[in-house]
Each structure stands twice: as structure tokens, then as C-alpha cells.
C-alpha positions, 0 to 999 in steps of 0.5 A, a space after each residue: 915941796 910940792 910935785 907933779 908927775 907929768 905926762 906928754 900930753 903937758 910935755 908936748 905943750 912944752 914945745 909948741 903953743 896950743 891950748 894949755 901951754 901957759 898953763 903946762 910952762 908954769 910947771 917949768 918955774 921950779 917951784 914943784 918937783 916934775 917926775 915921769 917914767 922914762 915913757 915921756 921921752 918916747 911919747 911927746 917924741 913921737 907927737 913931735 914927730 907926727 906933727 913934723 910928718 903932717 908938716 906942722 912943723 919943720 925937721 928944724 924944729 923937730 930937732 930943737 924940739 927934741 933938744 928942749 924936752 932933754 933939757 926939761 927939769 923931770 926926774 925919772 925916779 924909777 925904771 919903767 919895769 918897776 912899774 910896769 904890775 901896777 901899770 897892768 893892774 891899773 890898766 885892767 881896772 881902768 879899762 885904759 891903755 896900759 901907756 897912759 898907767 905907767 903915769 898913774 902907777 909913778 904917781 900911786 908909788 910917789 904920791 904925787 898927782 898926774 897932771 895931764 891935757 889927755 881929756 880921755 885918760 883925766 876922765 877915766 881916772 877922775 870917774 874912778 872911786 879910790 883914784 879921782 884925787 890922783 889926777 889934774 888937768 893941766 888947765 887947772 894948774 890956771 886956777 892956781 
């Protein structure tokens, strides 16, 4: 079975439809296998939260939001603080917010690839000579 580390950049896309969400949805199908560092939670809640705050959408859907994204079928394989030398070390080679490593450093110790929507953090990594085949945006998963 196939899987997938997915970021909240894809899990976001979960919850409100803008570019990419039928791309990120057919991730939802259950034919791959979709871990996260426990970090997803706190990051698209708080995406969610912005766009509550800019009025984008309402506190009624902020909750139901929240409630949608607990229920999403992503594993959270290992503690953040197991990751947390690789993230750092990741961070340092990439130049990258150390946030966006915690992804990498799961998918590095899973072996499956990140798939994000951050165009800057897929770029950053794709430009990398020994990690460019760890990462996917999600708009390729289109091709598929």
C-alpha cells in the first residue's frame, strides 16, 4: 500500500474549496495510507481560524471545520519530539522554517513523500539534490 505524508497546506484544502481541493479530496479515497506529525492539527486550525477572523468564513463553520479535519483518516505515527533533530537539521540545510521539516523529517523516517500546496516549501525541497523525490505538489496527484 502506497502513502503519503500530508501537510496543512493539503488539509486545509480538505475543508474549503479553493485550488487544488479536488485534487487534495481524492487523497480522502482510502486507497493510500495519510500520516502527519501531530503539527497538522495545529496548523490548518489555525488557517481555519484566520479565515474565521478575515470573515471568509463563519465561527459556524470554523466548528464544523475543526470537527471535519478530527475525524480525517491521518495517522500520527510518531511524537513531534522524535522528530524534532531531524526537523532542525532539515531546517538548517533547507534554509526553511523548521515547521514545514517536521513534514519532511516523517516523511525521510517513513519513506513516504510529503505532498504539499505550499508552493515555497515544494520549491525549496524540489531544488535540493538528495531530497527532490520527497516531495509532491498536491496538483499532481491530478495526473494521476
Amino acid at each position: 500500500m502506497s502513502g503519503y505524508v500530508v501537510d496543512a497546506s493539503v488539509a486545509v484544502k480538505w475543508l474549503v474549496n479553493e485550488a487544488f481541493s479536488a485534487e487534495a479530496t481524492r487523497l480522502l479515497d482510502g486507497a493510500a495510507t495519510l500520516i502527519a506529525p501531530e503539527l497538522l492539527f495545529a496548523e490548518a486550525t489555525n488557517a481555519m481560524w484566520a479565515l474565521c477572523r478575515r470573515a471568509d468564513i463563519t465561527r459556524a463553520d470554523l466548528a464544523e471545520a475543526i470537527n471535519v479535519l478530527k475525524s480525517a483518516p491521518v495517522s500520527v505515527p510518531v511524537p513531534m519530539r522524535q522528530l524534532a533533530a531531524s526537523a532542525a537539521r532539515l531546517a538548517a540545510d533547507l534554509d526553511h522554517p523548521a515547521y514545514d521539516c517536521f513534514y519532511l523529517a516523517l516523511a525521510l523516517q517513513e519513506q513516504y513523500p510529503v505532498v504539499t500546496a505550499d508552493r515555497r516549501f515544494y520549491d525549496v525541497v524540489r531544488k535540493h539534490p538528495y531530497l527532490s523525490d520527497r516531495i509532491m505538489h498536491v496538483g499532481e496527484l491530478g495526473a494521476g
